[in-house]
C-alpha positions as CSV (number, residue, x, y, z in Angstrom):
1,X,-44.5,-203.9,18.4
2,X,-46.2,-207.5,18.3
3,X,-49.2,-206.1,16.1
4,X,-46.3,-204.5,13.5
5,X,-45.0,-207.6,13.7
6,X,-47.9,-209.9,13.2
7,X,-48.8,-207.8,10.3
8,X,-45.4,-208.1,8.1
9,X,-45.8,-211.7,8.5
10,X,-48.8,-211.8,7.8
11,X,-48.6,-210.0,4.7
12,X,-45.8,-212.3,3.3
13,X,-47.4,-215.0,4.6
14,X,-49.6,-214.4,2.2
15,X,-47.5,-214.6,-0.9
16,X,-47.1,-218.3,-0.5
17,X,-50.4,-218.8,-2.4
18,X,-49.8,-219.0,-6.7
19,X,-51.0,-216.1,-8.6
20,X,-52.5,-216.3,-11.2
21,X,-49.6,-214.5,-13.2
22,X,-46.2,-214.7,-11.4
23,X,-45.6,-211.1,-12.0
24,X,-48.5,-210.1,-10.5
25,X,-47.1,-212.3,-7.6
26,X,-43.6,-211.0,-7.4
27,X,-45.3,-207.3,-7.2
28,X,-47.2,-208.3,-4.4
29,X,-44.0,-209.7,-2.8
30,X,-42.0,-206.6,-3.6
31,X,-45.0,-204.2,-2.0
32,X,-44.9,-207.2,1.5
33,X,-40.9,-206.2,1.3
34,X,-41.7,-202.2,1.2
35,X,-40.9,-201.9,-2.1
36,X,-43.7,-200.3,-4.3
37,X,-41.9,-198.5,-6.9
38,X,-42.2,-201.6,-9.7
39,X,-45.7,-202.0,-8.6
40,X,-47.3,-198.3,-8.7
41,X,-45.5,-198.5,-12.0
42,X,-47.2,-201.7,-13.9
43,X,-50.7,-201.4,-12.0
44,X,-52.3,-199.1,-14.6
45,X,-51.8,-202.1,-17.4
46,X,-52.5,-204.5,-14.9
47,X,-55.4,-203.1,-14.2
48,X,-56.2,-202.6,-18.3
49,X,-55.7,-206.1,-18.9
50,X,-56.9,-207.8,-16.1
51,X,-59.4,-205.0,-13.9
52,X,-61.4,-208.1,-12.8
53,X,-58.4,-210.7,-11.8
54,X,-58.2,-211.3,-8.2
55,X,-54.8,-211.2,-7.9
56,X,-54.7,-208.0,-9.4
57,X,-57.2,-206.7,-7.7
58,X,-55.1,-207.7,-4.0
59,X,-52.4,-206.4,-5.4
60,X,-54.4,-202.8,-5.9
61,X,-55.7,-202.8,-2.5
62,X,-51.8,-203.4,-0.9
63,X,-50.5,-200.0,-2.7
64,X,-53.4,-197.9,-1.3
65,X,-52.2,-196.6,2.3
66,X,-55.7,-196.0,3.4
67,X,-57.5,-199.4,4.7
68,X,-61.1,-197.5,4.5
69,X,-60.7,-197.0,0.2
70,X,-59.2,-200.4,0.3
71,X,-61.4,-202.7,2.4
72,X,-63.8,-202.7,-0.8
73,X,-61.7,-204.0,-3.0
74,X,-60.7,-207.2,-0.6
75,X,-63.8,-207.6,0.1
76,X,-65.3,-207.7,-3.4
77,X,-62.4,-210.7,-4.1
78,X,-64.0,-212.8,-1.1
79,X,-67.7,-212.1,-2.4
80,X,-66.9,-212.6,-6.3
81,X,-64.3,-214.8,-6.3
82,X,-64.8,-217.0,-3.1
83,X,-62.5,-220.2,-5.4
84,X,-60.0,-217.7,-5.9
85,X,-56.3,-218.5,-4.4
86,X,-56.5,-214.9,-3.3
87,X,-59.6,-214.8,-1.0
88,X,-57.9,-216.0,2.2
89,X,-55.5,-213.4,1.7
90,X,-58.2,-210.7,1.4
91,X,-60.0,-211.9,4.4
92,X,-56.4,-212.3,6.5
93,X,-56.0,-208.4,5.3
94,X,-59.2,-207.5,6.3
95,X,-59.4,-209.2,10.2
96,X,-55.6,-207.8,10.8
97,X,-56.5,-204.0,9.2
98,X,-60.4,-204.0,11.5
99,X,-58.5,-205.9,14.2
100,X,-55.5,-203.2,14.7
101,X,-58.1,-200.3,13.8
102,X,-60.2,-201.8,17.6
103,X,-63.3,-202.6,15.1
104,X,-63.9,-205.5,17.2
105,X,-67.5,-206.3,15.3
106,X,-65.5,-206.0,11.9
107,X,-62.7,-208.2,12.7
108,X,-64.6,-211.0,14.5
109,X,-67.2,-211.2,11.2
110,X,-63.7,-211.1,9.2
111,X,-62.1,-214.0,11.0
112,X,-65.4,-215.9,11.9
113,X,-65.9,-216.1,7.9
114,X,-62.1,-216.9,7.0
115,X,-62.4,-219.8,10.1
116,X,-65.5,-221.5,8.5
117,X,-65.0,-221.1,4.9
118,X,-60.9,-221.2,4.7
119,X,-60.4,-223.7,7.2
120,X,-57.5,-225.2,5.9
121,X,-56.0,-221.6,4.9
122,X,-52.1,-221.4,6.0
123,X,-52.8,-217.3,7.0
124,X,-55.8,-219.0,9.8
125,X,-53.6,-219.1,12.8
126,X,-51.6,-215.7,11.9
127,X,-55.1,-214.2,11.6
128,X,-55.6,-216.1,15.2
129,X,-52.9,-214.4,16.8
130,X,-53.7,-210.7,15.7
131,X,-57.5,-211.2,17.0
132,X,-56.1,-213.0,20.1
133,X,-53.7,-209.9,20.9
134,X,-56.0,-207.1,19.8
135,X,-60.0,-207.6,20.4
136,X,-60.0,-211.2,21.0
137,X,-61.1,-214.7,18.6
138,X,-64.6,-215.5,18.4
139,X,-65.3,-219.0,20.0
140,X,-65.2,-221.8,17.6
141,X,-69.1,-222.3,18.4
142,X,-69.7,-218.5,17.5
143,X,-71.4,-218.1,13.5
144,X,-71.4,-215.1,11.8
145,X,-72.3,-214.7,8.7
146,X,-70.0,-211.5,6.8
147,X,-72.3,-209.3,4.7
148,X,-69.4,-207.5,2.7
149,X,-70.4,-203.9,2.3
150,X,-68.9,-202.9,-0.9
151,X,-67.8,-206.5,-2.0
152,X,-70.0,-206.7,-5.2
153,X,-69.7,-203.9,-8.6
154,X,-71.5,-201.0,-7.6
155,X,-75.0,-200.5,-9.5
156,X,-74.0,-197.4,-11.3
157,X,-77.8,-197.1,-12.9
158,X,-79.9,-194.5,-11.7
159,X,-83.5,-193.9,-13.3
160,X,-84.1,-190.2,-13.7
161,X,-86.6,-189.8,-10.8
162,X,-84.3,-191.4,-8.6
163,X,-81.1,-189.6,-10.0
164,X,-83.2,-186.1,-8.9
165,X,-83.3,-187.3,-5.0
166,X,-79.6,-188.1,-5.9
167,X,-77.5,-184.9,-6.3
168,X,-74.1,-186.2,-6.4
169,X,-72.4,-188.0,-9.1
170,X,-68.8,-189.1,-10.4
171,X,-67.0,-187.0,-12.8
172,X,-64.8,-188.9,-15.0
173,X,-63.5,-186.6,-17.9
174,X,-64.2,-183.3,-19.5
175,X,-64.0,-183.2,-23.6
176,X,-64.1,-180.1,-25.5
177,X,-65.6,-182.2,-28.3
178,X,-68.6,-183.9,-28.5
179,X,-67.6,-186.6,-30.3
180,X,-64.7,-187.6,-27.8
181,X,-66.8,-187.3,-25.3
182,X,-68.7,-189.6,-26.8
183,X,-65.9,-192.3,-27.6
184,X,-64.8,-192.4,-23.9
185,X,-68.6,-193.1,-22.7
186,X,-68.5,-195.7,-25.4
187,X,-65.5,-197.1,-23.7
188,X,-66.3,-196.9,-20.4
189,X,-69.8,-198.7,-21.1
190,X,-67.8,-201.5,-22.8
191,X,-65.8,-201.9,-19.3
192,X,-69.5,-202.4,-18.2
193,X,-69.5,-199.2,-16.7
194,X,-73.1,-197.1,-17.7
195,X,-71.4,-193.9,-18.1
196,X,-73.1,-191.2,-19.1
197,X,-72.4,-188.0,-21.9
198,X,-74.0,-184.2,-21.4
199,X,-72.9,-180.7,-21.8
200,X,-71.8,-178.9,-18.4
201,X,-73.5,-177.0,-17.7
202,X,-71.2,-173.4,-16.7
203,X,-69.0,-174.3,-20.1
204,X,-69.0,-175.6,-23.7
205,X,-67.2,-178.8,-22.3
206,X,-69.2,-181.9,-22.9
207,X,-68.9,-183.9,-19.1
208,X,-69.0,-188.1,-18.8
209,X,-70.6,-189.0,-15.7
210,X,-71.4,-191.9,-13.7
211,X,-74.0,-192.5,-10.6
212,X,-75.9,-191.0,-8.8
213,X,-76.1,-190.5,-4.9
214,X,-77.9,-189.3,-2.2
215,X,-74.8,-188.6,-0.4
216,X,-71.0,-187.1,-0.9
217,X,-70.5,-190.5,1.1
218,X,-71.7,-192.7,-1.1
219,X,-70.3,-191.9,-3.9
220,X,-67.0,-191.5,-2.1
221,X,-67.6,-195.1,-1.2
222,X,-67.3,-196.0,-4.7
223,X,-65.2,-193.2,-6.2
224,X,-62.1,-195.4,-6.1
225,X,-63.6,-198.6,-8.2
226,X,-64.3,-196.2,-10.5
227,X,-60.9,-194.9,-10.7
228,X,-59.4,-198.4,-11.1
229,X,-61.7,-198.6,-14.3
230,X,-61.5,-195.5,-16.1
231,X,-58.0,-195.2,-15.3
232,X,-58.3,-191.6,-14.5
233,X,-58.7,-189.2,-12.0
234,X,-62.7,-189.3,-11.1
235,X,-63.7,-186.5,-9.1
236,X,-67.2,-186.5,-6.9
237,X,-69.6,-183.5,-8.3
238,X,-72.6,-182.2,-6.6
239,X,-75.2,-180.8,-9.2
């Protein structure tokens, strides 16, 4: 009951902080209420007009239920937008979601990094209080430096040598002509996405793909960015 507890508050602690678009702010507050309706509805423009705003990007990671598809996203706020009114509230997110989960070395990076760098942060002592009632604060003599793991854009570029020790990729539509195929790489590649246009192989459907991996693991680590940029349903293909 105390860790539910820490958490709501927490999480409308949080909204104190000014977004950068009030709407964008009152979502966040509806979703801290539990009400996610109005926000599951305006994310996909959100995400069209802003992808890269940090606001939106929080409020992105506070609709998605699972914490291991949306510890990425916080932790790509903290690492590219560090200024950002919204990076304490990623960080707070991220020590009470490792913190609850008993990922002790998680949550004491989390809150070590929120306790040097966002020392004046209103969400500080909340974030004391989960890690004092769960795994425990790191003393204030204790530095750890967080190395976020999927903070930054992925590196979607793959030469073709390396894309051959790399059978999986990212599937994000199927055309049944070429030239729309085409378009939607064009488009994709203006989001700064390298997406790439071939025929499939077992069909006359022309594929757009992106990445390559070594691993059905990696790829599913960045199968959800992905998603937030194409705004469609990316799938993981082995080839």
């Amino acid at each position: 009951m105390q860790r539910l507890t820490l958490f709501v508050i927490l999480a409308i602690a949080s909204i104190g902080a000014s977004a950068q678009g009030v709407g964008v702010k009152n979502y966040i507050q509806q979703v801290a209420a539990g009400w996610t309706t109005d926000a599951k509805k305006a994310l996909p423009d959100l995400l069209i007009d802003a992808p890269d705003d940090p606001g939106v990007m929080f409020l992105h990671a506070a609709l998605i239920d699972d914490a291991k598809k949306a510890a990425p996203m916080l932790e790509r706020i903290v690492e590219a937008y560090p200024k950002s009114e919204w990076a304490d509230d990623a960080l707070a997110r991220l020590v009470v979601m490792s913190a609850t989960k008993n990922e002790t070395d998680r949550a004491r990076k989390y809150f070590a990094t929120m306790r040097d760098q966002y020392s004046q942060s209103d969400l500080l002592p909340l974030a004391y209080d989960v890690m004092r009632s769960t795994v425990g604060a790191p003393a204030p003599s204790e530095k750890v430096t967080l190395t976020p793991v999927s903070a930054k854009k992925p590196d979607l570029t793959e030469s073709p040598k390396a894309a051959l020790a790399k059978p999986y990729t990212i599937v994000l539509r199927s055309f049944t002509g070429k030239m729309a195929a085409e378009a939607f790489a064009d488009e994709m590649k203006k989001k700064r996405m390298p997406a790439k246009m071939g025929p499939d192989a077992t069909s006359k459907r022309f594929i757009v793909r992106v990445g390559d991996y070594a691993t059905e693991a990696e790829a599913q680590r960045e199968v959800e960015y992905v998603r937030s940029v194409c705004k469609c349903k990316a799938t993981i293909e082995k080839r």
